[in-house]
Each structure stands twice: as C-alpha cells, then as structure tokens.
VMD Tcl script that draws the C-alpha trace (Angstrom):
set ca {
  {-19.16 8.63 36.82}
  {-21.07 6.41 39.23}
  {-20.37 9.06 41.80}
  {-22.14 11.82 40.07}
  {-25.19 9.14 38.73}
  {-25.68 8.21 42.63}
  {-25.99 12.30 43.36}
  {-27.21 13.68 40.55}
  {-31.07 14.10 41.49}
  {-32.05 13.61 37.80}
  {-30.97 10.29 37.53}
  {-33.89 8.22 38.62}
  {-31.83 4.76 38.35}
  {-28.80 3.40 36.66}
  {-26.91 0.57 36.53}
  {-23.27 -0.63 35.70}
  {-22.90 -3.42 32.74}
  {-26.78 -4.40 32.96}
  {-27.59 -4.87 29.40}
  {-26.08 -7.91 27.40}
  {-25.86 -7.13 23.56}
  {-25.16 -9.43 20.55}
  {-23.15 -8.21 18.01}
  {-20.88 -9.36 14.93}
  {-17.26 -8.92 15.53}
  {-15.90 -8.29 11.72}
  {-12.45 -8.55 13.31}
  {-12.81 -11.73 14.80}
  {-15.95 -12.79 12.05}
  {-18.27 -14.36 14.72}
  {-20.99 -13.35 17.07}
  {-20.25 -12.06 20.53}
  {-21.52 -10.54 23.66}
  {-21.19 -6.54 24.28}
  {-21.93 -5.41 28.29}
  {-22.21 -1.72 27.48}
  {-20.92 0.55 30.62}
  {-23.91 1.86 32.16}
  {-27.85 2.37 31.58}
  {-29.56 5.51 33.05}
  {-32.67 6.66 33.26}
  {-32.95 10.48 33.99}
  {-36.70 12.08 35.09}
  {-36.13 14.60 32.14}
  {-34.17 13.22 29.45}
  {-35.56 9.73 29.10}
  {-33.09 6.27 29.24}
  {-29.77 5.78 27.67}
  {-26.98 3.43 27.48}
  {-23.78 4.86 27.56}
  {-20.20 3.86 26.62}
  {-17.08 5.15 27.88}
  {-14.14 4.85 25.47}
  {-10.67 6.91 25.31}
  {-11.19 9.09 21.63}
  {-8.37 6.99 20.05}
  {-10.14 3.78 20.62}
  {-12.86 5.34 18.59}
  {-11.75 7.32 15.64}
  {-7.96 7.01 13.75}
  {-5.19 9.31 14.77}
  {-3.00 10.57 12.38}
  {-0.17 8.15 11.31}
  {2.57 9.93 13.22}
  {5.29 7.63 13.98}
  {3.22 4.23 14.51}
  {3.99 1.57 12.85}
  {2.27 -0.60 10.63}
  {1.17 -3.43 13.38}
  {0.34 -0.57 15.90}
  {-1.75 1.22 13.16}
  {-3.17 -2.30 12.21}
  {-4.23 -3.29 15.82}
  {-5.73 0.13 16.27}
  {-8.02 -0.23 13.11}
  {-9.16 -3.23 14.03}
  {-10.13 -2.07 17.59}
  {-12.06 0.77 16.00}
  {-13.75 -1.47 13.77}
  {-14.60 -3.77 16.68}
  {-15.89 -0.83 18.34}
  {-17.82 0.74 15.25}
  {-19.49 -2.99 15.40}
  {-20.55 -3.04 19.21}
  {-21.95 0.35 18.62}
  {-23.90 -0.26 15.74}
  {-25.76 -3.37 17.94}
  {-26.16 -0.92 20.69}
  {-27.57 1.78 18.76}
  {-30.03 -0.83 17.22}
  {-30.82 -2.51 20.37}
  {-31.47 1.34 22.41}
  {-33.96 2.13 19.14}
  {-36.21 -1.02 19.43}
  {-36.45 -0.45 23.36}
  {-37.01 3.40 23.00}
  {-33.60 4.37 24.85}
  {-30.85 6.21 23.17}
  {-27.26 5.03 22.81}
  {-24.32 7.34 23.30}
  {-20.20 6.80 23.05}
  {-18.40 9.33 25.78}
  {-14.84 10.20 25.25}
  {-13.03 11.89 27.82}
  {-13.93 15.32 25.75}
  {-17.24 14.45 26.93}
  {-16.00 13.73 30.42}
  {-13.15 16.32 31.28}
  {-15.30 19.24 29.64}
  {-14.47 22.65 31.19}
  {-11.67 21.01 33.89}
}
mol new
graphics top color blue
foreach p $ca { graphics top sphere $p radius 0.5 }
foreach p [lrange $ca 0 end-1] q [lrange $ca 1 end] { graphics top cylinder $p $q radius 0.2 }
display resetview
C-alpha cells in the first residue's frame, strides 16, 4: 500500500500510524490508544484514515469446526475492533476526514 500512496499522483500526502485515537476497549473495560494504519489526503477525494484488517478480524465466520475458546477469542477481537472503529469514525467526523476499514476484498480486487 505505501508503494502505490508514494506513486499514485492523487495522493497529495499520507502518512503511516500518524493519528493517536482514544477509545474504550469493552474487552479489556478501560481506555486505550488506537494508531490507525495510514492517513491520506487525495487532491480529489478529500482525507481519510484507513485501516487494514484481514475480513475475519472484522466480522464472525461461521462456526465450522472452532471451538468454543477460538470462537470466544475471535468475538472479542471483533468487538475490540468494532470499538477502535467507532472512535475512529467519530474522531474522522469532527476533523472533516472520513474513516474506512479495508479487507483484503478491498485490497486483492480483480487479482
């Protein structure tokens, strides 16, 4: 990704882990610090920050085979995640920036 930001003659200036976010972890119930993966600013499209997470990390699978402490750690990494996104989302809205989560359906598109 920081490849095709450095060439991609839209992007006007980005950055890797710039923006420090606070957020309540319901998993761990207490405050922490979220570094989001990278803020951009494209001439046409405006600023985001953007987050690069695998699709399971994000949304349940079906049960499958896993078993109850795999199923149990995964839920509470979503919800984690769900959490950090929320601040994000907030934060991006009260600077004017937009907030979006990239799986690698996002990223491996058409390959």
């Amino acid at each position: 990704m920081c490849e095709w930001f450095d060439y991609n003659k839209r992007v006007l200036e980005w950055s890797s882990e710039s923006h420090r976010i606070r957020y309540f972890d319901p998993v761990r119930n207490k405050y922490r610090i979220y570094y989001p993966d990278f803020y951009v600013m494209f001439k046409d499209r405006g600023k985001f920050i953007a987050e690069v997470k695998p699709l399971k990390d994000i949304r349940m699978p079906k049960r499958g085979k896993k078993s109850q402490k795999t199923l149990r750690i995964m839920e509470q990494t979503i919800s984690t995640n769900q959490a950090k996104f929320k601040a994000a989302d907030q934060y991006c809205k009260k600077l004017g920036m937009k907030f979006v989560v990239l799986t690698e359906k996002d990223l491996f598109r058409g390959k």
